[in-house]
C-alpha positions in Angstrom: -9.0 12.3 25.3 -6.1 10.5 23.9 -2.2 11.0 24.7 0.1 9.6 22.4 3.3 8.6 23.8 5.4 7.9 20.9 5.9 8.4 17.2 4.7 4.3 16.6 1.6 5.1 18.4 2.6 1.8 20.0 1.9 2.9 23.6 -0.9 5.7 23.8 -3.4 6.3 26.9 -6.8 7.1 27.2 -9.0 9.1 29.7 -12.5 8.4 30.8 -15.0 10.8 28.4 -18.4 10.7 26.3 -18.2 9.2 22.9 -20.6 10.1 20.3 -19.7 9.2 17.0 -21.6 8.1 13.7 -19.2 5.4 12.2 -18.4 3.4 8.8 -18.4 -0.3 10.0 -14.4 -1.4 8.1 -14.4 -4.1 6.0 -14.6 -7.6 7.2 -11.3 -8.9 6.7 -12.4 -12.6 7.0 -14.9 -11.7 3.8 -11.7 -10.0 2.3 -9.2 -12.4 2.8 -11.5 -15.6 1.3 -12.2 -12.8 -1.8 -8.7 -12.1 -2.2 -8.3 -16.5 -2.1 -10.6 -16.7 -4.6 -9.4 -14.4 -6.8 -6.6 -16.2 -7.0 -8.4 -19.0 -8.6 -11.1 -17.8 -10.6 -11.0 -16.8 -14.1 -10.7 -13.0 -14.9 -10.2 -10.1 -13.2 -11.6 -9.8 -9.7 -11.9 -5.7 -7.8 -13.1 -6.0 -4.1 -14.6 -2.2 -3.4 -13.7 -0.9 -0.3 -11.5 -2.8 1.8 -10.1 -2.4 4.8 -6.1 -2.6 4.5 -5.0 -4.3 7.7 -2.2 -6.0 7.8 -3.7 -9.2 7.6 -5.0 -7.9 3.9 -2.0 -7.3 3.2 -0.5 -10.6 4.2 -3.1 -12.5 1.6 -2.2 -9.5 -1.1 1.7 -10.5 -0.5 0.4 -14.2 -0.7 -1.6 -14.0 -4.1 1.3 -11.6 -5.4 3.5 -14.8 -4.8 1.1 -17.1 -6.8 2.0 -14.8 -9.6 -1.0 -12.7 -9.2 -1.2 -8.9 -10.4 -2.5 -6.6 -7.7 -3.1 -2.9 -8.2 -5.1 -0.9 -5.6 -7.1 2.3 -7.5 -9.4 4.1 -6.0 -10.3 2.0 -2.9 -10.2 -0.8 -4.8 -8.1 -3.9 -5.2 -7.6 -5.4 -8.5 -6.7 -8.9 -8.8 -5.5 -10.5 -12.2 -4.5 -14.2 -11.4 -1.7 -16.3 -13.2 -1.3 -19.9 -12.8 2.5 -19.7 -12.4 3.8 -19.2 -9.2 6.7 -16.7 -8.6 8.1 -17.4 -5.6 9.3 -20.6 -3.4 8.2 -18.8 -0.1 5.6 -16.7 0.7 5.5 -14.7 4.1 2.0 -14.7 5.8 2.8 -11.9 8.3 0.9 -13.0 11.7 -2.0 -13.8 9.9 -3.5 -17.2 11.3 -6.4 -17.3 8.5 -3.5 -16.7 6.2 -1.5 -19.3 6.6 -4.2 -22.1 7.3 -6.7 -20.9 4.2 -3.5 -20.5 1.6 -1.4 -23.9 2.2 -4.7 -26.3 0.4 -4.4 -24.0 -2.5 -0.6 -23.6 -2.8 -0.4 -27.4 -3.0 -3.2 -26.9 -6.2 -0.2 -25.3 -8.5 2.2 -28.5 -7.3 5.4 -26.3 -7.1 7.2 -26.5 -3.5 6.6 -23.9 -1.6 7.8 -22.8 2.3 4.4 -20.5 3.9 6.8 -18.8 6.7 5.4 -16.2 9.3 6.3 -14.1 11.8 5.8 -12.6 15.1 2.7 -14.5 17.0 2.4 -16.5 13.7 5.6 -18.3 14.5 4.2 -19.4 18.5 0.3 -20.6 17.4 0.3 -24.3 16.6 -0.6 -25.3 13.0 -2.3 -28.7 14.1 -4.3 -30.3 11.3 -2.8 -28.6 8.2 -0.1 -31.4 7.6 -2.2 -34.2 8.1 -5.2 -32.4 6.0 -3.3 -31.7 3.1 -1.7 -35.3 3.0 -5.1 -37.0 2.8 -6.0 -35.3 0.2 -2.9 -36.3 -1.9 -0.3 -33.2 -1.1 2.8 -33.3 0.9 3.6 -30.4 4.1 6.1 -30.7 6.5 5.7 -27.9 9.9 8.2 -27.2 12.1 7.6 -29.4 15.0 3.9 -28.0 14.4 4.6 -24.4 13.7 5.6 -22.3 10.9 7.3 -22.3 8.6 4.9 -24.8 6.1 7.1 -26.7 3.6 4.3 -27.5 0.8 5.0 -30.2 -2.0 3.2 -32.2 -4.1 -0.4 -32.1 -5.7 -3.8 -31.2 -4.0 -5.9 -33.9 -5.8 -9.1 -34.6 -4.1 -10.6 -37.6 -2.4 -12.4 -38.4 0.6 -11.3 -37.3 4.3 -12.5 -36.9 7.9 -10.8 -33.5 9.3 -10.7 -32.2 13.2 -12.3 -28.8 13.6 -12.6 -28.8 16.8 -9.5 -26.5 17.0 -10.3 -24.2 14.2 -12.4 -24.2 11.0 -9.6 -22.2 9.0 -7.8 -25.4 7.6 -11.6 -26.4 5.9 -12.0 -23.0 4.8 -8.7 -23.3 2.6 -9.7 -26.8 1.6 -13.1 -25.7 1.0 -11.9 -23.2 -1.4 -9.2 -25.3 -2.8 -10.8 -28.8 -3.9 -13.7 -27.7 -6.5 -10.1 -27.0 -8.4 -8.7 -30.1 -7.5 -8.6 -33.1 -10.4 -10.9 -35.7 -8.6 -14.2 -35.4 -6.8 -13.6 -35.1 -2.8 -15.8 -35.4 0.4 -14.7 -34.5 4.0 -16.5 -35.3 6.9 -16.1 -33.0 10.2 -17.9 -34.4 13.0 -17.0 -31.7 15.3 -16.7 -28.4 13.4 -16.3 -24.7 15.8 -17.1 -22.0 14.5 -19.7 -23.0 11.7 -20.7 -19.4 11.3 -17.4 -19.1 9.5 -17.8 -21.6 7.4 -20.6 -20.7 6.1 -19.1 -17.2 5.4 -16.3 -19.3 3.2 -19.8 -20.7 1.4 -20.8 -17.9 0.8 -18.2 -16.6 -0.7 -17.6 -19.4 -2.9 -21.0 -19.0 -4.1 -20.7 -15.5 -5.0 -17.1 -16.9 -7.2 -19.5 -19.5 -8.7 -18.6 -22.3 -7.2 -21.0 -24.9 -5.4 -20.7 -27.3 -2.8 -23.5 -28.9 -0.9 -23.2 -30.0 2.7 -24.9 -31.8 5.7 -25.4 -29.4 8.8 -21.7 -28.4 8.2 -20.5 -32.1 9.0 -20.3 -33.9 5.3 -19.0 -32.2 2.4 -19.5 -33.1 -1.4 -17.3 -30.8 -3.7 -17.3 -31.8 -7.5 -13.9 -31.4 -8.9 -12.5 -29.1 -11.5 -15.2 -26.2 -10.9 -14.6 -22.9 -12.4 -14.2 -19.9 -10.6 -15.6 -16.6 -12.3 -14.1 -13.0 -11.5 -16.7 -10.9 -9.9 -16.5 -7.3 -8.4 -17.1 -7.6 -4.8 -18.2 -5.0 -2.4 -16.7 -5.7 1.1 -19.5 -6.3 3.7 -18.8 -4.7 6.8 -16.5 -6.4 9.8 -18.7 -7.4 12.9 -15.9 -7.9 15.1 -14.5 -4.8 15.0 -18.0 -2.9 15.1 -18.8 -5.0 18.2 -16.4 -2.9 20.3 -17.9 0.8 18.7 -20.9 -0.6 20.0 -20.1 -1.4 23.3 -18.0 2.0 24.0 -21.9 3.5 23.3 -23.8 1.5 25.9 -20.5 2.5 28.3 -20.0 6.3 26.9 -21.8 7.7 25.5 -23.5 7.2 22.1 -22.1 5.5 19.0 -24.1 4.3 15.3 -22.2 2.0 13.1 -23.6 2.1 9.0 -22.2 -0.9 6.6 -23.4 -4.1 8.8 -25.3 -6.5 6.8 -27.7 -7.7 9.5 -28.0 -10.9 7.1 -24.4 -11.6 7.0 -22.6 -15.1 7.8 -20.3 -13.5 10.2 -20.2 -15.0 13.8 -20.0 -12.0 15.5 -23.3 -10.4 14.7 -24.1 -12.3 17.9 -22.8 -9.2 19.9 -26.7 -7.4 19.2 -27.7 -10.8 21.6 -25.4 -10.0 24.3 -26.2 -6.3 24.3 -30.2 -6.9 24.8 -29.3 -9.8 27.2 -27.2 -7.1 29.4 -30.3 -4.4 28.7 -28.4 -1.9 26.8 -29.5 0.6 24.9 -29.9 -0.1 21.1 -31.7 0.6 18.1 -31.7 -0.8 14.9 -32.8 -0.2 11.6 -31.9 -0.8 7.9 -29.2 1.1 7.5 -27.3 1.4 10.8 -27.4 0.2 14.5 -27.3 2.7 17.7 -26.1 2.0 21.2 -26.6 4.6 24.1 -25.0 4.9 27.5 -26.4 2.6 29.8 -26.5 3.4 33.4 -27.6 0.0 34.9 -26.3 -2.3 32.5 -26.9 -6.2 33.7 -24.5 -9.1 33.8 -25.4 -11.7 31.3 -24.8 -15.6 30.3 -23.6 -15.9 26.6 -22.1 -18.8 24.9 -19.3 -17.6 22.5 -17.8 -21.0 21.4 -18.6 -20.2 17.7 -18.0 -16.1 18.0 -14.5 -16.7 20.7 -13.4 -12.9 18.9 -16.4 -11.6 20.5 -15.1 -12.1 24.0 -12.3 -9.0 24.8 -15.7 -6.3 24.4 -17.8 -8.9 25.9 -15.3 -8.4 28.6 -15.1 -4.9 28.7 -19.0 -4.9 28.5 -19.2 -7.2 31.2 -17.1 -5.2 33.8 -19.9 -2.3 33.5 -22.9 -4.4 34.5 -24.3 -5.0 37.8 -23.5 -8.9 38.9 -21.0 -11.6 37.6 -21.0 -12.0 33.5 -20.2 -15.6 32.2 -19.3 -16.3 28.9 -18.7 -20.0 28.1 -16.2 -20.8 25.1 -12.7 -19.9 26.7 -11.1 -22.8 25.3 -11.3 -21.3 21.7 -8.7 -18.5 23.2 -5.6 -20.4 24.1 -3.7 -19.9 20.5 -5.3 -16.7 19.3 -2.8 -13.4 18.9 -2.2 -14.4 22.6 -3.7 -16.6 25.2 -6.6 -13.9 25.6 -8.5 -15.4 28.3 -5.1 -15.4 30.4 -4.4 -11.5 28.9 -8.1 -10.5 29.6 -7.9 -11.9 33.3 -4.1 -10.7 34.0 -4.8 -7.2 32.5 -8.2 -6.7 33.2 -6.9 -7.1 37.1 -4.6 -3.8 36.6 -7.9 -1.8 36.5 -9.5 -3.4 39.3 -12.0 -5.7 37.3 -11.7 -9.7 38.6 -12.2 -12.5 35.8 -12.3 -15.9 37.0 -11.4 -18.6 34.5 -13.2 -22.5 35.4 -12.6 -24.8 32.5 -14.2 -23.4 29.7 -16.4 -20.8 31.7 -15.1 -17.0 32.2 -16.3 -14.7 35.1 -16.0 -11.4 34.8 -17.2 -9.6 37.8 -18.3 -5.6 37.1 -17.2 -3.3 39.8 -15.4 0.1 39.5 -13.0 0.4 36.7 -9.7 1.9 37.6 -6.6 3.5 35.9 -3.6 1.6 35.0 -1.1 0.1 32.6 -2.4 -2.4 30.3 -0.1 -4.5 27.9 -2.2 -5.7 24.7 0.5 -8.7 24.0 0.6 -7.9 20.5 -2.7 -8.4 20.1 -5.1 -6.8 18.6 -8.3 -7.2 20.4 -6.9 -6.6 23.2 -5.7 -3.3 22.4 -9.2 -2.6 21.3 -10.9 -3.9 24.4 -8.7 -1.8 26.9 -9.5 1.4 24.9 -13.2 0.5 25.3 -12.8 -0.4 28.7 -11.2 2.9 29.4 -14.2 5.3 28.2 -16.0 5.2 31.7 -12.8 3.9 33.6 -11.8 6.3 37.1 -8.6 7.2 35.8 -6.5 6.9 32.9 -5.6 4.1 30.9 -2.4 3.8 28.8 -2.3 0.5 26.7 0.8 -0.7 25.8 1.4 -2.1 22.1 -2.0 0.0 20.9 -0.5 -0.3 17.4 -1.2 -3.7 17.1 -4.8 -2.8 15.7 -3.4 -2.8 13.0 -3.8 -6.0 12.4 -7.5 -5.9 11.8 -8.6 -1.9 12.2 -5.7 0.1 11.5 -7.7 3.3 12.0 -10.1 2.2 15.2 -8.8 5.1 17.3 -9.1 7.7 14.8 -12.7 6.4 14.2 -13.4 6.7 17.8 -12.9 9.8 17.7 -9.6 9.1 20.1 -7.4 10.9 17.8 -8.0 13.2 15.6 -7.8 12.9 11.9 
């Protein structure tokens, strides 16, 4: 059962109950957002099938608008018409992080100043690495003191760069997508890339666009300059993060089985199906969907999620359902995400009676009885997502404050829960 408390659905509350649901994985919006990027680019007219409209598809939609793009949505489709010509001198990326990193490299391609400008948690996550990115490879960007808003000038031109991706690989993925466009040949050398599963996703997706760039074990980048990009229709795989927690609200609930995953896809966070055999629970898989089942004695787990840091909120929630202490190395890739969600997951997680220690970059989470309580989500999605989840089997209600901010990334998660209904 769900209670909604107000019109916004911005504060709702759950009750403990048996899930059993046959589910539509949503689109990916990472695969989306690099479509909609190149679409931009590429020569023709580009329809992605099936998206999911969050709002951080909508940001990069608002984005390529912007760059003078025509977008139409028919059907369940979006339809993407590029124009070189820019239309307007700043461009609002919502609080979409990808948004903002991926678009500056290919603003500075059209050589028109430009402000990128955010808002919300946009405005407090540090933009390290874009300025000094973009500068090396001939363009001009200006941050405020390291945050938003961008100021973009100058041409993207090429040449050859060593970038710091150690923080985040969403800067590359821009300049990835930006420099087969550029005027002179470029190489970039990244010595200490996270989250390589990503990048490879942004490979992909050139590739599919008709671009080509051939690498090193992610760590030396040759990209031939002026490449052309060719319109394609493009069929949105299915989004791993946000099927991750459907999955684990079966092994805690009930039963749940998620259709439209690509078991071959890029995407990080197909590394949940290791952490749910390394806990014991309940799966099945087969070609065209995967199947979790309530399990009773669910067992704590080591898992490394340095290159998959979204998978830790329902790693969490997992976690505080298994017998023994959980520990999930990688907490330093959650200081500037929609909030500091190692922080959130400890503080909030505490409400319903489930401890999480935090030791440099190791999480604890200890399983025990979960409780009722107030949670906050900060504004942020996953944790919104993760508290629901957490709720399923908890001892008394759960109200989470801020639910609405799924919207972000799964604007209809509860309703496809089965926590309200349609």
């Amino acid at each position: 059962m769900l209670r909604v408390d107000s019109d916004t659905m911005s504060i709702i509350t759950v009750a403990s109950q048996i899930v059993n649901r046959k589910i539509v994985a949503p689109a990916s919006k990472s695969a989306v957002q690099r479509a909609i990027a190149l679409a931009v680019l590429a020569d023709g007219v580009t329809r992605i099938i099936k998206p999911t409209f969050s709002n951080d598809v909508r940001a990069a939609l608002n984005i390529a608008q912007g760059l003078g793009a025509i977008v139409k949505v028919v059907d369940n489709e979006i339809v993407i018409e590029p124009n070189i010509h820019p239309v307007k001198s700043e461009l609002s990326c919502m609080e979409a992080g990808l948004c903002i990193r991926m678009f500056a490299p290919i603003i500075a391609l059209f050589g028109k100043s430009t402000r990128l400008s955010g808002e919300g948690s946009l405005l407090k996550r540090p933009l390290d690495g874009i300025q000094s990115a973009l500068q090396k490879f001939g363009a001009q960007c200006v941050t405020n003191k390291g945050y938003a808003p961008l100021d973009i000038s100058g041409m993207l031109t090429g040449g050859v760069a060593e970038i710091d991706g150690s923080l985040s690989s969403q800067v590359l993925t821009g300049l990835l997508i930006a420099l087969p466009k550029a005027q002179t040949d470029s190489e970039i050398v990244v010595p200490n890339l996270k989250s390589k599963p990503y990048i490879a996703l942004t490979l992909e997706m050139i590739s599919h666009f008709g671009g080509f760039i051939e690498h090193t074990d992610f760590e030396h980048f040759r990209i031939k300059a002026n490449q052309n990009y060719k319109a394609i229709t493009y069929k949105a795989e299915g989004d791993w993060s946000g099927a991750a927690f459907l999955l684990v609200a079966g092994l805690i609930s009930g039963e749940v089985s998620v259709t439209n995953l690509d078991q071959n896809s890029s995407q990080a966070d197909k590394a949940v199906l290791d952490a749910i055999s390394y806990a014991r629970g309940k799966i099945s898989i087969s070609d065209t969907e995967i199947c979790c089942k309530k399990t009773e004695n669910l067992q704590a787990f080591d898992f490394d999620a340095t290159e998959c840091p979204d998978l830790f909120p329902p790693l969490a929630a997992l976690a505080a359902y298994c017998q023994g202490t959980t520990h999930i190395k990688g907490v330093g890739r959650l200081t500037h995400k929609e909030s500091n969600r190692g922080d959130v997951l400890k503080t909030e997680f505490a409400k319903l009676g489930i401890e999480i220690k935090i030791s440099g970059d190791l999480m604890s989470v200890i399983g025990g009885t979960v409780g009722g309580g107030t949670i906050s989500a900060h504004n942020d999605h996953r944790i919104a997502m993760a508290a629901a989840v957490i709720a399923l089997g908890a001892s008394g209600q759960v109200t989470i404050e801020q639910a609405d901010s799924v919207n972000k990334s799964y604007p209809d998660f509860f309703y496809d829960l089965g926590l309200i209904a349609l």
